[in-house]
N, C-alpha and C positions, 0 to 999 in steps of 0.2 A: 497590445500587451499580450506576451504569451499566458497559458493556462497556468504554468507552475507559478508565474509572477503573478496575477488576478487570485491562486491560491495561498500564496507568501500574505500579500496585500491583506485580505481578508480575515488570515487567522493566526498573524503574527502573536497577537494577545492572547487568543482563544486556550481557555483550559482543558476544556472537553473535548475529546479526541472527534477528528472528523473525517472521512473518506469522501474521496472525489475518484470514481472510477470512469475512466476513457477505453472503449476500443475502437481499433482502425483511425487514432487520430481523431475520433467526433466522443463529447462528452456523453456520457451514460445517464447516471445518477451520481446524488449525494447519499452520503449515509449522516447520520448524529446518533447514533443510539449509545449504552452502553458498550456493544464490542462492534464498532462499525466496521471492521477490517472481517471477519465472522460473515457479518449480513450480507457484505459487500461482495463476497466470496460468493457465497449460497446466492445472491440476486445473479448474480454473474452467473453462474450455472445454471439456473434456471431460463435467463438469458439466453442464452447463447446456444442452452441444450447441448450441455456437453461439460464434464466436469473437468476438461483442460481448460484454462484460459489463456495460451497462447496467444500474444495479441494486445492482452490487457494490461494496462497502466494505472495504476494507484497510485493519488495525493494523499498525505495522510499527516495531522498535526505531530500525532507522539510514532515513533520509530516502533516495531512491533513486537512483542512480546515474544517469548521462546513459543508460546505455543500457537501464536500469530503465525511467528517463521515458517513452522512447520507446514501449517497450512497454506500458507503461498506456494511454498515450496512444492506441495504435493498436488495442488492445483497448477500449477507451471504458468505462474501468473507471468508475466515478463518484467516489468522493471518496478519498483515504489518509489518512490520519493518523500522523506517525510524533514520537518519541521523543526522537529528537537526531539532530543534523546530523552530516555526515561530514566538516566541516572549515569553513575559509573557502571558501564552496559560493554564487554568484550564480544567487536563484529566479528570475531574469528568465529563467533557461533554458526554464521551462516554459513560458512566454510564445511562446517559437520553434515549439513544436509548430503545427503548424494543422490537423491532424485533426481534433481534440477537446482539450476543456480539462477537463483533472481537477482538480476541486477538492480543496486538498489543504489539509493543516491540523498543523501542527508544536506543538511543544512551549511555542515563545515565543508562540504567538496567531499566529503567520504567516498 
């Protein structure tokens, strides 16, 4: 079973947001905290020493925040993957970034 399925699997129910961070294809860490996309970022950097994250892949229960966004974006995380949306939420938002474009990949095929 792939990571994104083993992450589906687990926290299909799950209310509380969760971060699964991968680089180079081998699992990282989990996050649970309050802003686990935040910590995830900052452990990542700390990681890796170096505040790009090219490379790095996030599973994540709830889709990210506008100010989530921003921070992926300017960290140059490479792809998200998240679970479910946080409401009536327009992805054209990530479109506005112009730093970088994180690829990003939801629950409906988005």
């Amino acid at each position: 079973m792939n990571e994104w399925a083993q992450f589906s699997n687990r926290y299909a129910s799950q209310e509380k947001n969760v971060v699964w961070t991968f680089f180079g294809n081998r699992f990282v860490k989990s996050f649970d905290s309050d802003e686990p996309i935040m910590d995830a970022v900052l452990f990542m950097n700390r990681h890796l020493r170096n505040f790009r994250l090219k490379g790095c892949v996030f599973y994540a229960v709830y889709e990210p925040t506008l100010k989530e966004m921003g921070l992926l974006s300017l960290s140059r995380v490479e792809k998200i993957f998240y679970l479910k949306k946080r409401g009536a939420f327009d992805a054209s938002l990530w479109d506005k970034f112009l730093v970088h474009k994180v690829e990003r990949h939801a629950y409906d095929g988005e």
